[in-house]
C-alpha positions in Angstrom: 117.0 127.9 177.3 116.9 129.2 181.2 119.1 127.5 183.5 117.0 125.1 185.8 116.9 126.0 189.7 119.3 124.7 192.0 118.8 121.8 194.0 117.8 123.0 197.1 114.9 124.7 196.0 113.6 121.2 194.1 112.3 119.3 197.7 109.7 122.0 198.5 108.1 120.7 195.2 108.8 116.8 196.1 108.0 117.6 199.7 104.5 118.9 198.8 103.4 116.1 196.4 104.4 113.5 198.5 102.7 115.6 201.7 99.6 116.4 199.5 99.3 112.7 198.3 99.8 110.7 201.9 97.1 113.0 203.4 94.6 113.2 200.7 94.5 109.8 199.3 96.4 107.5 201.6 99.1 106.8 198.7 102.5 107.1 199.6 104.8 107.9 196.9 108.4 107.4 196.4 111.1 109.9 195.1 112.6 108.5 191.8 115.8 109.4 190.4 115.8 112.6 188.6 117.0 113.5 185.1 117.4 116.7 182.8 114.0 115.8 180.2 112.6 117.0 177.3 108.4 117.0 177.6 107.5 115.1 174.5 104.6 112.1 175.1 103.8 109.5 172.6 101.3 107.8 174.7 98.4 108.9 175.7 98.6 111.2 179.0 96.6 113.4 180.9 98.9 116.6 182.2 98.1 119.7 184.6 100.4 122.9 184.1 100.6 125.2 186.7 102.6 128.3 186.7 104.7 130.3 188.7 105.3 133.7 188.9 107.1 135.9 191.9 111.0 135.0 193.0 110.4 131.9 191.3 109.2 131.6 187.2 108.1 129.1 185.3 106.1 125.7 185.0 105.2 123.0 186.5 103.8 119.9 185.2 102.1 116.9 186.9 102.3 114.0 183.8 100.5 110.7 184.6 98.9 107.8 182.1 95.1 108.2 181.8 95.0 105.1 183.6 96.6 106.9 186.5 94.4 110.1 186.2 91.3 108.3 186.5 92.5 106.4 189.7 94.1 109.7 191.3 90.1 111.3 190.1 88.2 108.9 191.9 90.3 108.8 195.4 90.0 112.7 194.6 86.2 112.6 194.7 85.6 109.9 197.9 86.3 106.5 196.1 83.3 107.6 192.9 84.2 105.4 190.1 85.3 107.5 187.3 84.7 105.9 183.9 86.2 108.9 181.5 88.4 111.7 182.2 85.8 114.6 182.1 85.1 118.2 183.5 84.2 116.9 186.8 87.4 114.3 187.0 89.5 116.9 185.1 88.7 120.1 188.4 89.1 117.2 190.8 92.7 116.6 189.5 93.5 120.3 189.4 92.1 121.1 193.0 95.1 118.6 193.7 97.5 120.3 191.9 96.3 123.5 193.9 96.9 121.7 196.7 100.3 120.8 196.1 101.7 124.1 194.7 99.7 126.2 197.6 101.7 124.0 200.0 104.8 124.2 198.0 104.4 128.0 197.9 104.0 127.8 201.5 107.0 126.1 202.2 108.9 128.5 199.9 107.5 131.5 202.4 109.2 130.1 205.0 112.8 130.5 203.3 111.4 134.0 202.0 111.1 133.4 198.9 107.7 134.6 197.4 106.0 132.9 194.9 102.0 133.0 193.6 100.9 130.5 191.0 98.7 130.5 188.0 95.5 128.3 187.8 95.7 125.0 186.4 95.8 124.1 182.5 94.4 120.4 181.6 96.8 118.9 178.9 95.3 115.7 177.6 95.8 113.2 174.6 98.8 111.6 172.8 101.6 112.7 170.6 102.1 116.1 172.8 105.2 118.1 172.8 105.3 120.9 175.1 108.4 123.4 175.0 109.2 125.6 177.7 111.3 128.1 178.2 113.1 126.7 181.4 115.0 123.5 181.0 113.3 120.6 182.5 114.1 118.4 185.6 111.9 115.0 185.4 111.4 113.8 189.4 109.3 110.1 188.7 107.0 109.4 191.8 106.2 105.8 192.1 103.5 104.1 194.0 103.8 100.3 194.8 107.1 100.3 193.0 105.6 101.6 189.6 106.2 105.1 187.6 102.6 106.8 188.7 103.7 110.4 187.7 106.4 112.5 186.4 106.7 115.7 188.1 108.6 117.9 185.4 110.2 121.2 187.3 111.0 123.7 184.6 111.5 127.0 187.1 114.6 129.3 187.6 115.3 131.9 190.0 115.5 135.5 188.6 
């Protein structure tokens, strides 16, 4: 397994969810304490994958209950309840994982370093195990002093 990336280059990630999530849908996160993970889920989850390609490689994933997913969906889509997770909640959610890594990629440019990401990939149900190739840092974001999502960094620098 890939060594993961150092920890100067892990804030443009936390900087650009928190960023993303204050302006879009008035929630303001908190940073949790982060930890070396394995990406195995019992429960059932609804997950967005986005890649990374350039200076940077590897994945990102955004790992929330369905619970969460559905909230995140409707302040995604102007307050419109959202019932079930389906096509139309599920490009909602990865618009805002767009948003977050083109921001993140962004803030990257600024320190030239050069990254493009891949589109999203919706990950949903329970008993998922996902292994990639890059070891991975679990950041928890709460919201009103709950877990809300688990940001899993699994990039290195070539």
């Amino acid at each position: 397994m890939k060594q993961a990336l150092d920890v100067n280059h892990i804030n443009p990630f936390l900087q650009s969810a928190l960023s993303i999530f204050d302006s879009m849908m008035q929630m303001k996160l908190a940073i949790g304490k982060p930890c070396v993970s394995n990406l195995a889920f019992n429960d059932q989850i609804f997950a967005l994958q986005v890649g990374l390609t350039g200076d940077l490689k590897g994945q990102i994933f955004f790992v929330m209950s369905i619970d969460a997913a559905k909230n995140v969906a409707s302040k995604m889509m102007c307050g419109m309840p959202i019932e079930e997770l389906d096509e139309m909640s599920a490009s909602a959610l990865s618009e805002l994982s767009n948003m977050i890594m083109g921001n993140t990629a962004t803030l990257f440019s600024t320190k030239n370093i050069r990254i493009d990401i891949t589109p999203p990939l919706v990950l949903m149900g329970s008993s998922i195990r996902i292994t990639p190739e890059v070891q991975a840092l679990k950041v928890p974001l709460f919201y009103e002093g709950a877990e809300y999502i688990g940001m899993y960094i699994c990039v290195t620098k070539e």
